[in-house]
C-alpha positions in Angstrom: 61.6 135.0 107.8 62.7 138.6 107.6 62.4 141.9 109.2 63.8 145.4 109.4 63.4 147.9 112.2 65.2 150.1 114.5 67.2 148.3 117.2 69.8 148.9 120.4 72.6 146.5 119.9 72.9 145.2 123.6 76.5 143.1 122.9 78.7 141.3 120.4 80.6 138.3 120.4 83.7 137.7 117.8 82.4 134.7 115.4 85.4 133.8 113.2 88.0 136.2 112.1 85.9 138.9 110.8 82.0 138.3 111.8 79.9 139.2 114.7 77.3 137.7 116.7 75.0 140.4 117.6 72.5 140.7 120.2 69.8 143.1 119.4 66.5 144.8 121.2 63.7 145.7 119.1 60.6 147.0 119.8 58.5 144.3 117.8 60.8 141.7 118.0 62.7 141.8 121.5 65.9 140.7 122.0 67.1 138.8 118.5 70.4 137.2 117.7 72.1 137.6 114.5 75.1 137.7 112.2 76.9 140.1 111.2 79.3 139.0 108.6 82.0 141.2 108.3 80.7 142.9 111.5 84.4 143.4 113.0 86.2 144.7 109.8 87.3 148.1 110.6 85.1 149.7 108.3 81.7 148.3 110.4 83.0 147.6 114.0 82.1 151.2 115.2 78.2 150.4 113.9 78.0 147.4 116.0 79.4 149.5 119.6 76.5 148.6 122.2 74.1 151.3 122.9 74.3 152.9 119.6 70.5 152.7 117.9 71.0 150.9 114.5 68.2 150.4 111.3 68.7 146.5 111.4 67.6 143.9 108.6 67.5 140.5 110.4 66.8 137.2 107.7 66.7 133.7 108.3 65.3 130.4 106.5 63.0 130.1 109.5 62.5 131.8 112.9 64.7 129.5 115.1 67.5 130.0 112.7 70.3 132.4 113.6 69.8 135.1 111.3 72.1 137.0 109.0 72.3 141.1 109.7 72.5 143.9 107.9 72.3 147.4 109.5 73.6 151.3 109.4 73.7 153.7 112.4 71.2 155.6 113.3 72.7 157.3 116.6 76.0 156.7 117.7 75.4 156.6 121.5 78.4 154.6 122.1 80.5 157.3 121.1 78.6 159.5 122.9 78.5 158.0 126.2 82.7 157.3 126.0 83.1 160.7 126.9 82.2 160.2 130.1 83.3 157.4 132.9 79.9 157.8 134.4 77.4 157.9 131.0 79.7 154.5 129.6 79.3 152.8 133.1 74.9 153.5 132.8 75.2 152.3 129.0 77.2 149.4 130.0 74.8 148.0 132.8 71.7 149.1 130.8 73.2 146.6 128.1 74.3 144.0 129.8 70.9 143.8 132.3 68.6 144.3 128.8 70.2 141.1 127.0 70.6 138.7 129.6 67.0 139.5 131.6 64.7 139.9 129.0 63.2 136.9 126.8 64.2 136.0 123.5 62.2 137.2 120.6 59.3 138.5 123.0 58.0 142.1 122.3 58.8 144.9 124.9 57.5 148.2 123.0 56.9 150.6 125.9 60.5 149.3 127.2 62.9 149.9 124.2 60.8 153.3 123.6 62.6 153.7 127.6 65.6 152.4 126.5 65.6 154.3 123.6 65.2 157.5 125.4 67.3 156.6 128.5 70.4 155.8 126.3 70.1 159.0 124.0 70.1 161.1 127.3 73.7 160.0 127.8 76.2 161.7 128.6 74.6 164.1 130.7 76.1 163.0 133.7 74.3 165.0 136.0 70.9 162.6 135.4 72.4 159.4 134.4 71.8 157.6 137.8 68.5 158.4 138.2 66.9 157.7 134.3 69.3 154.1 134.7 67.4 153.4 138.0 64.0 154.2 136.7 64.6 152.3 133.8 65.5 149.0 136.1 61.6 149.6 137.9 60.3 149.9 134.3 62.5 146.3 133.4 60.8 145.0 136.7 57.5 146.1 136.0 57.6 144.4 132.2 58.8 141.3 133.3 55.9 141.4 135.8 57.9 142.1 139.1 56.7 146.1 139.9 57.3 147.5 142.4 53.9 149.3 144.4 55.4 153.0 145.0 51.7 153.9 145.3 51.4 154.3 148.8 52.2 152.6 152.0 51.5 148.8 152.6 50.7 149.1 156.4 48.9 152.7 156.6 47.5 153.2 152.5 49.3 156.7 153.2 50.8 158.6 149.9 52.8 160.9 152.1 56.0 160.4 153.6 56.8 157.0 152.3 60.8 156.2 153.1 61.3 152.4 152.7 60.3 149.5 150.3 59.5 145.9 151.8 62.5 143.5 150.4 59.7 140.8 150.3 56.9 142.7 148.6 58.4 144.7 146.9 55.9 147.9 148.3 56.4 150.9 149.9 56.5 151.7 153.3 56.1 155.2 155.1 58.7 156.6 157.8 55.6 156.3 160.5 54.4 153.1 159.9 58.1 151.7 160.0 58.8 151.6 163.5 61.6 149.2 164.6 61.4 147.5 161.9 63.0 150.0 159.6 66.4 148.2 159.6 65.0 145.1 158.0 63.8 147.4 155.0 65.3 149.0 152.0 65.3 153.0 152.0 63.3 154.2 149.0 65.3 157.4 147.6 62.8 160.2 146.8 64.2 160.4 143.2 61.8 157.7 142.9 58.8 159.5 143.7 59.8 162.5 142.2 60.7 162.6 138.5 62.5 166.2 138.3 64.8 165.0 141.6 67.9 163.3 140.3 69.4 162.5 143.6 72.4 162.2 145.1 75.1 159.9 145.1 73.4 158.2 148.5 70.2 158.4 146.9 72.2 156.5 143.6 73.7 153.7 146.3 70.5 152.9 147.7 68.5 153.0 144.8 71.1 150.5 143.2 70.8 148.4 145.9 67.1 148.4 146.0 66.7 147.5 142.5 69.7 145.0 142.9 67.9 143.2 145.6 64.4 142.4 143.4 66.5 142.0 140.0 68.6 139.5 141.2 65.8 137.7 143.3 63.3 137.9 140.7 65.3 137.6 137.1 68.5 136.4 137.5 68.5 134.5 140.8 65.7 132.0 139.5 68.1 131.8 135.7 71.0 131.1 138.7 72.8 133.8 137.0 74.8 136.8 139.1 73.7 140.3 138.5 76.0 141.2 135.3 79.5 142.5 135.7 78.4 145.5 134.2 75.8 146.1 137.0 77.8 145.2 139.6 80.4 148.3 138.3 77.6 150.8 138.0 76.9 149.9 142.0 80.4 149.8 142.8 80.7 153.4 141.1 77.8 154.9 143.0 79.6 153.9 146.4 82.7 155.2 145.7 81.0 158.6 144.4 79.0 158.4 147.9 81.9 158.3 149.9 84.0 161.2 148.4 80.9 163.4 148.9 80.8 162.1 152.5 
């Protein structure tokens, strides 16, 4: 078995003194482990940073085998991003939510081509929060959990829809509401709106809306937490929120 192709390295693992395991995200091939030997010799370990976009050669005796890697850099995004508290805290969660949600060795094209994109926008800081929260509906929506942003569950309005149904997962319009509006999840209009980029409420509630259905639908039923990593990028947005307050 063997394959070479562009890949995001999502995390790495010391194996031995000097060798990595790698965990990689491919369009063709999904998330794939390897080895890297010599992976964290000083000469490679800046390569092997997660987030950076790497031209990987993955080879094994057989396709359940851990395979051996090979790679150079393509874009150093790691370096990029540690300019910036914000950009490394997006790259971090993006990372950690990519290699522990999606399924080994399955294909998510249209996904890494997000990823891809999302992660090479860093560090602009003053986007970050919104491309990371549009990425976790686009996760959602390739693991087969979308959310329905269409219109409104109760009413089929377009217009004026404020709130998402923590069951459903669908939208919901101010109107159509009511009293019940405390039992649902505000919907921040960066969602609807791709040139709005919100603000740091908008980035709290949008984390916590797509907190609520990745941890119910990915990681709850793998009785797995939300990552550390996405837990910080929440915890961030709060703290942002309440020195704009």
């Amino acid at each position: 078995m063997e394959w070479e192709a562009p890949a995001l390295v999502l995390s790495t693992a010391p194996f031995g003194e000097v060798d990595l395991l790698v965990h990689l995200f491919s369009a063709e091939h999904g998330v794939v482990h390897g080895l890297a030997r010599g992976g964290g010799a000083r000469r490679n370990a800046a390569m092997w940073q997660p987030g950076n976009l790497v031209h990987a050669q993955w080879r094994a005796r057989s396709a359940e085998q851990l395979g051996s890697l090979v790679g150079e850099t393509v874009a150093a995004i790691a370096g990029r991003a540690i300019q910036s508290r914000i950009a490394l805290s997006c790259l971090s969660s993006i990372c950690a939510v990519a290699d522990l949600a999606l399924p080994e060795r399955q294909p998510h094209p249209h996904l890494f081509d997000d990823t891809v994109a999302v992660l090479s926008a860093l560090p602009r800081e003053e986007d970050a929060f919104a491309n990371l929260l549009r990425w976790e509906v686009a996760l959602l929506a390739d693991l087969g959990f979308a959310l329905d942003l269409s219109a409104c569950a109760v009413t089929g309005e377009r217009e004026g829809l404020a709130y998402v149904s923590p069951r459903t997962g669908r939208a919901v319009s101010r109107d159509a509401a009511g009293i019940w509006a405390q039992r649902l999840l505000p919907l921040p209009a960066l969602f609807m709106d791709p040139s709005d980029f919100g603000t740091p409420e908008q980035w709290s509630e949008g984390l916590r809306l797509t907190g609520h259905f990745l941890w119910r639908d990915v990681f709850g039923p793998l009785h797995r937490p939300l990552p550390s990593a996405r837990q910080r990028i929440a915890d961030l947005a709060r703290a942002l929120r309440e020195q704009s307050a």
